[in-house]
C-alpha positions in Angstrom: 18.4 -23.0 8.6 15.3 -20.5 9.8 12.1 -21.2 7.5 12.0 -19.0 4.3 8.7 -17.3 5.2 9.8 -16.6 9.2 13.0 -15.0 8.0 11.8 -12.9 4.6 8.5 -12.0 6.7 11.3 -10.2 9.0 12.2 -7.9 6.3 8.3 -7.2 5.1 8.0 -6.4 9.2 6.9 -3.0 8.6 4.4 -4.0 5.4 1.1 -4.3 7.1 0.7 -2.9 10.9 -1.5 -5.8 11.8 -2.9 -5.2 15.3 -3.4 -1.2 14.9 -6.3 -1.9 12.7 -9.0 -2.0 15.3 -11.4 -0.6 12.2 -11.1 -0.4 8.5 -12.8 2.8 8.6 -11.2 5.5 10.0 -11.8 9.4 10.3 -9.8 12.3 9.4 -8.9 13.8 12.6 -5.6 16.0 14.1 -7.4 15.9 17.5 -5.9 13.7 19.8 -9.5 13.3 21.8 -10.3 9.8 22.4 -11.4 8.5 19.7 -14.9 6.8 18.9 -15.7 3.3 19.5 -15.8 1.2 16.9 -17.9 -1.5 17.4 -17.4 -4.6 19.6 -14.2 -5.7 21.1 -11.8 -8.3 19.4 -9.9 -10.6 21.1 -6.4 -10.9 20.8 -4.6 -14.0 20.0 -3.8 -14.1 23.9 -7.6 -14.4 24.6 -7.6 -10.7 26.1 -9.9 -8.2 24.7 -8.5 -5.4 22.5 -11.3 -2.2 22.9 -11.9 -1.3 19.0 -11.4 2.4 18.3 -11.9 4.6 15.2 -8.7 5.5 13.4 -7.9 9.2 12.5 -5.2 10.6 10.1 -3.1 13.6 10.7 -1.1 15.1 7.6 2.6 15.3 8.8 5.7 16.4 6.5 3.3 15.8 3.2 2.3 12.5 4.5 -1.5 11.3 5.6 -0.2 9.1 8.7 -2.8 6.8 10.7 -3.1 6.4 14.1 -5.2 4.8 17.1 -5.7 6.0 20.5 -6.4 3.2 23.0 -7.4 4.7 26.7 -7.1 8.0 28.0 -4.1 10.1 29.0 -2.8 8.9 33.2 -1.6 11.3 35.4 2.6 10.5 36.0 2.8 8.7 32.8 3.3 10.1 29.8 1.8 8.3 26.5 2.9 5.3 25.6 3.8 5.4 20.9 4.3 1.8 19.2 5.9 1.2 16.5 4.9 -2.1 14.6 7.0 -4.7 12.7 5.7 -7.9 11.6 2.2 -9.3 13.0 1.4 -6.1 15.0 0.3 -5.4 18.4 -2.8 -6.9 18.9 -1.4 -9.4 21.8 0.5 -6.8 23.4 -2.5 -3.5 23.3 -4.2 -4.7 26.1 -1.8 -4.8 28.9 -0.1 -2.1 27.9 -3.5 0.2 27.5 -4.7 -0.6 30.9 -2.6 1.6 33.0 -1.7 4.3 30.4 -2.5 6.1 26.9 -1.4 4.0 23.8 -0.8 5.5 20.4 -0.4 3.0 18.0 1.0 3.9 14.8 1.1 2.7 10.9 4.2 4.0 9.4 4.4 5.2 5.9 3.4 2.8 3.3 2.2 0.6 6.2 -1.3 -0.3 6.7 -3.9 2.9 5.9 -0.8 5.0 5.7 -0.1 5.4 2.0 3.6 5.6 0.3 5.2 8.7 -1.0 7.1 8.9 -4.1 10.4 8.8 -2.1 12.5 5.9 -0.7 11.8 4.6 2.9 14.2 5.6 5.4 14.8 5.1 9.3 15.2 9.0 9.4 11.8 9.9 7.8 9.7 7.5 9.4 11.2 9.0 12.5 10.4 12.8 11.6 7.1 11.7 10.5 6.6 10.4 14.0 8.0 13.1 15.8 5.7 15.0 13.5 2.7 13.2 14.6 3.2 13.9 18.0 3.9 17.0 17.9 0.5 17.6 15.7 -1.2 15.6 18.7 0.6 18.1 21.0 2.2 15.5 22.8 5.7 17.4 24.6 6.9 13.7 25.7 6.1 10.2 25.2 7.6 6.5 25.4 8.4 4.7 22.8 8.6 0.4 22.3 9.5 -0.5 18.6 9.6 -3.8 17.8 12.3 -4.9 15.3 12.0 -2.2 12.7 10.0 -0.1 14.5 12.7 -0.5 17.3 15.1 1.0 14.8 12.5 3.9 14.2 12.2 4.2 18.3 15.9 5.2 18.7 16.3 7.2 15.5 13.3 9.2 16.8 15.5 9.2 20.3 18.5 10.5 18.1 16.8 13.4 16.0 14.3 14.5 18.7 15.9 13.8 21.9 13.5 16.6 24.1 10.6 13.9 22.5 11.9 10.8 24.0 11.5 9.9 27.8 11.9 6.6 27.5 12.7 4.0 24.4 12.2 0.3 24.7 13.2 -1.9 21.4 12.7 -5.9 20.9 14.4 -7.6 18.0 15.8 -4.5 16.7 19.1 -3.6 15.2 21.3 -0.7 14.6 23.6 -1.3 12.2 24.3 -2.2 8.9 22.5 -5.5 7.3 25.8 -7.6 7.7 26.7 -6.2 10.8 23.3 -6.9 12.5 21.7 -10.4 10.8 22.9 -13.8 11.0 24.2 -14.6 7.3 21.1 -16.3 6.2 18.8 -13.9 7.3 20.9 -11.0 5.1 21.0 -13.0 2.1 17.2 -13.6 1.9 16.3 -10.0 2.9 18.5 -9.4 -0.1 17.1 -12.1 -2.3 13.6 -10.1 -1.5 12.0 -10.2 -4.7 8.3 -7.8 -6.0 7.3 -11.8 -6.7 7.0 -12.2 -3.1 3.6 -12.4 -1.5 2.9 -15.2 1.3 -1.2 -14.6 1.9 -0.7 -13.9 5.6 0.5 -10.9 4.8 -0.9 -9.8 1.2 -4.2 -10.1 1.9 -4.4 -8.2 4.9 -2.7 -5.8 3.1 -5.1 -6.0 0.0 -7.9 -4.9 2.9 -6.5 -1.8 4.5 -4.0 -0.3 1.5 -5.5 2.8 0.5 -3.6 1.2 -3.4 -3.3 -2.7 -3.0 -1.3 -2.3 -6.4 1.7 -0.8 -4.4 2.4 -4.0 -3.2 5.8 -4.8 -5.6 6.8 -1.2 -4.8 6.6 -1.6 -0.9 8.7 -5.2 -1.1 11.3 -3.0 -3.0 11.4 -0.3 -0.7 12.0 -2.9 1.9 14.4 -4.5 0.2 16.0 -1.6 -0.1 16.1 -0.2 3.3 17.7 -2.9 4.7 20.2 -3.4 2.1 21.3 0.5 2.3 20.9 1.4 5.9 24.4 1.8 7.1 23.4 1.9 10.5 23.7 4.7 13.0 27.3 6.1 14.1 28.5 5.6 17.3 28.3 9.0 17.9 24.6 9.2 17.6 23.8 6.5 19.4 26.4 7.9 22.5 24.3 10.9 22.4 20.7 9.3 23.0 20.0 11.0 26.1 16.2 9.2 26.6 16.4 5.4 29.3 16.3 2.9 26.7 15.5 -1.0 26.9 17.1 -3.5 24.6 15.6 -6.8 24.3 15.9 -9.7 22.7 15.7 -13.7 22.0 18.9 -14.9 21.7 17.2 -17.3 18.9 16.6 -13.4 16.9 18.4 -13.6 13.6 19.3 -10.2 14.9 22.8 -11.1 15.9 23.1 -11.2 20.5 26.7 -9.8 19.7 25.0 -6.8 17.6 22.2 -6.2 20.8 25.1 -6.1 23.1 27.0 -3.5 20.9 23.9 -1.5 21.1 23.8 -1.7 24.6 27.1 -0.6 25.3 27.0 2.2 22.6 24.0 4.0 24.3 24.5 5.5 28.2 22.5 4.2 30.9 20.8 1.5 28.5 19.5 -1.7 29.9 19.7 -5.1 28.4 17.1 -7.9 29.0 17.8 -11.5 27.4 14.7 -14.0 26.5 16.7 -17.3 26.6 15.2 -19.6 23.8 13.4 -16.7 22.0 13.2 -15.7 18.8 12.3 -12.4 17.0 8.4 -13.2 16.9 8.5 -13.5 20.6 5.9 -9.9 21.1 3.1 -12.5 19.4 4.1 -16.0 20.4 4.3 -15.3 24.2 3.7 -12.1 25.0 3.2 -12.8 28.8 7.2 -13.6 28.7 8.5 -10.2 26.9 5.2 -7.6 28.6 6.3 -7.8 32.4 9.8 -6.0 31.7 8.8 -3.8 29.2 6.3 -2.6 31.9 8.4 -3.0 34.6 11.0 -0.8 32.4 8.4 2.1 31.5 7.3 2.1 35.3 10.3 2.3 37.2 11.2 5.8 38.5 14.9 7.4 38.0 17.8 6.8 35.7 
């Protein structure tokens, strides 16, 4: 059985967005300019060096969203949106911002970005960040979720397919909870309690929150997510029209059969397998999962 902590801290994945806090002061801005440095760089846990930036916020459907610009805009390529889950991005930023423009993200009630009085669902946080870009005036971009933001990727794919160039996912699912986790990783994203709050990831969030006291209110909203999500029809996920990646461990307590099922449900999608990975493989070894997600975004054609 997976450790308690490694399997519930799967369902908080989108409570704090980790590696897009470069600052903890941050501007209001709807410019997409490069933003202003921040002060000196901070390593990542893969000894590279992530350039700090200032975060901006950008007021999309009623909601003050945060963001980060890492490096400027490269001709051929379009930007580069990710989406975090658990841990963040700060081992992943700096090979990924090297040869293209990054936006990194913090999803509602994740991070700086404050909760609305409304439920969380795959389908807002999706409009919210086709909002975002659009407010950035951003016609196209690239998307790579990991495990719930991986979800968010292809709903954005789904409900703003002229958005979407390309969509790359790792540890995500589609489906219903029982349909796409192992049976002990449902029942303890189920068990979810507002009790639960492992330091790792309450304190940071205690820093950043613009309301630590939402805490309880976020777990439930997680909680809730994944317990109502029915998953996406067939249907939708036929008519995804973007080149979209699926990858993951086959050690995820996303099921392999469910990433398969995915793959075969969208056109044209591409499947890569990490043997002996698990879902926290984008932090653990980063240097495994980056060269095909590159590799992926680079290539030219279908």
């Amino acid at each position: 059985m997976k450790n308690l902590f490694q399997v519930v801290s799967i369902a908080c994945m989108a409570l704090i967005a980790f590696g897009c806090d470069s600052n903890q002061k941050s501007a209001d801005s709807k410019s997409p300019a490069a933003p202003a440095s921040s002060g000196a760089n901070q390593p990542s846990p893969s000894g590279a060096s992530i350039p700090a930036v200032e975060g901006k916020y950008a007021t999309v459907n009623g909601l003050k969203m945060y963001y980060e610009i890492h490096g400027s805009p490269i001709a051929g390529k379009p930007p580069l949106v990710m989406i975090h889950g658990a841990f963040g991005w700060a081992t992943v930023f700096p090979a990924l911002a090297k040869d293209r423009q990054v936006i990194a993200i913090e999803l509602e009630g994740h991070g700086h970005t404050a909760a609305l009085d409304r439920p969380l669902t795959f389908e807002q946080m999706a409009d919210d960040t086709a909002a975002l870009l659009k407010e950035l005036k951003i016609e196209q971009a690239d998307i790579f979720g990991y495990s719930l933001g991986g979800t968010v990727a292809l709903a954005v794919a789904i409900r703003h397919p002229n958005l979407v160039r390309k969509a790359a996912t790792y540890g995500s699912h589609a489906g219903a909870l029982d349909d796409a986790y192992d049976s002990t990783g449902a029942q303890q994203i189920r068990s979810l309690s507002s009790a639960f709050a492992p330091p790792m990831l309450k304190d940071r969030y205690d820093k950043v929150a613009p309301d630590s006291t939402k805490w309880p209110e976020l777990v439930g909203k997680i909680r809730t997510l994944g317990t109502e999500f029915k998953g996406f029809a067939r249907e939708e996920m036929q008519s995804i029209k973007a080149q979209v990646l699926i990858a993951f461990g086959d050690h995820d307590v996303v099921k392999p059969e469910h990433a398969v099922e995915m793959y075969r449900s969208i056109p044209g999608s591409q499947l890569a397998v990490f043997p002996g990975a698990d879902h926290f493989l984008p932090f653990q070894a980063p240097d495994k999962l980056l060269p095909t997600i590159v590799a992926f975004l680079d290539a030219s054609g279908p």
